[in-house]
C-alpha positions, 0 to 999 in steps of 0.5 A: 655895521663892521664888515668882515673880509675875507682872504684866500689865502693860497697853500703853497704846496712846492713839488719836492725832488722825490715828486719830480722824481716820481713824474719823470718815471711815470712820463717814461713809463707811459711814453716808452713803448714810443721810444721816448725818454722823459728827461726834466732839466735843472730849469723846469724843476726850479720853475716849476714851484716858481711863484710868478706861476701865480697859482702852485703848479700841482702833481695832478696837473703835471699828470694829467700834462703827460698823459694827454700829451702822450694820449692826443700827440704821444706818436706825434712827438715821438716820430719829431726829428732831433733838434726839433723844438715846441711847447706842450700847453695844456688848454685846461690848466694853462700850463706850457712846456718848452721841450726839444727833442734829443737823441741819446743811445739806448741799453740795447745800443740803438738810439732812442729820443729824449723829451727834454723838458726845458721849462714849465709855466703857467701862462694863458698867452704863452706865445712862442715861435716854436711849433705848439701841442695843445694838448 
C-alpha cells in the first residue's frame, strides 16, 4: 500500500513598505487623540517579514495588535513617562513588541510623545525586563 504525504506548505506573504506605511497611519490615527505618534523603526519593518517568525506575521494580525493596545492600554501608554521603556504582546497571535516612548515637538509647537516601535516577533515565551502590555 503506497502512502501519499502531504506538506503544508506556508505562503510567504511579506508585508511591503506601502503596507507598513499603511499600518503606521492607521496606528496614528486611532492613537492621535491620545497624543500619541506611531512611528516603526528601520529594525521592526526588517523583522517584521523575518522567517525565524516561524509563521508570516500578517497585516491583520498587525491591526488587530494596534488596536487592542489602543483599546485595553491606549491611555496607559499614552500617560508613560519619556524613556519609558516595554513590550506590547498580543496573547492571541503571540506577537511581541518592544517600544520606548519618546517625545518629539508636535506642528502646533507643543510636544507630543512618540511610540517607537523597536521590533516585532513572534514568540510565545518572549521574556523581557521591560514592563509588558498584554494586550
Amino acid at each position: 500500500m503506497k502512502r501519499l504525504f502531504t506538506f503544508r506548505k506556508f505562503v510567504a506573504e511579506s508585508l511591503s513598505n506601502d503596507d507598513l506605511s499603511d499600518l503606521e497611519k492607521f496606528a496614528d490615527s486611532i492613537f492621535r487623540e491620545l497624543g500619541v505618534d506611531v512611528v516603526f523603526t528601520r529594525h521592526f519593518k526588517e523583522r517584521v517579514n523575518d522567517a525565524r517568525n516561524g509563521k508570516p506575521i500578517t497585516y491583520s494580525e498587525l491591526k488587530n495588535l494596534f488596536l487592542k493596545a489602543y483599546l485595553r492600554a491606549g491611555k496607559y501608554i499614552s500617560e508613560l513617562p519619556t524613556e519609558t521603556e516595554a513590550v506590547i504582546k498580543d496573547l492571541t497571535s503571540n506577537l511581541n513588541s518592544p517600544f520606548i516612548i519618546q517625545d518629539s515637538p508636535n506642528d502646533s509647537g507643543g510636544a507630543e510623545h512618540d511610540m517607537v516601535m523597536k521590533t516585532i516577533m513572534r514568540k510565545e515565551r518572549f521574556m523581557s525586563s521591560d514592563r509588558t502590555i498584554p494586550v
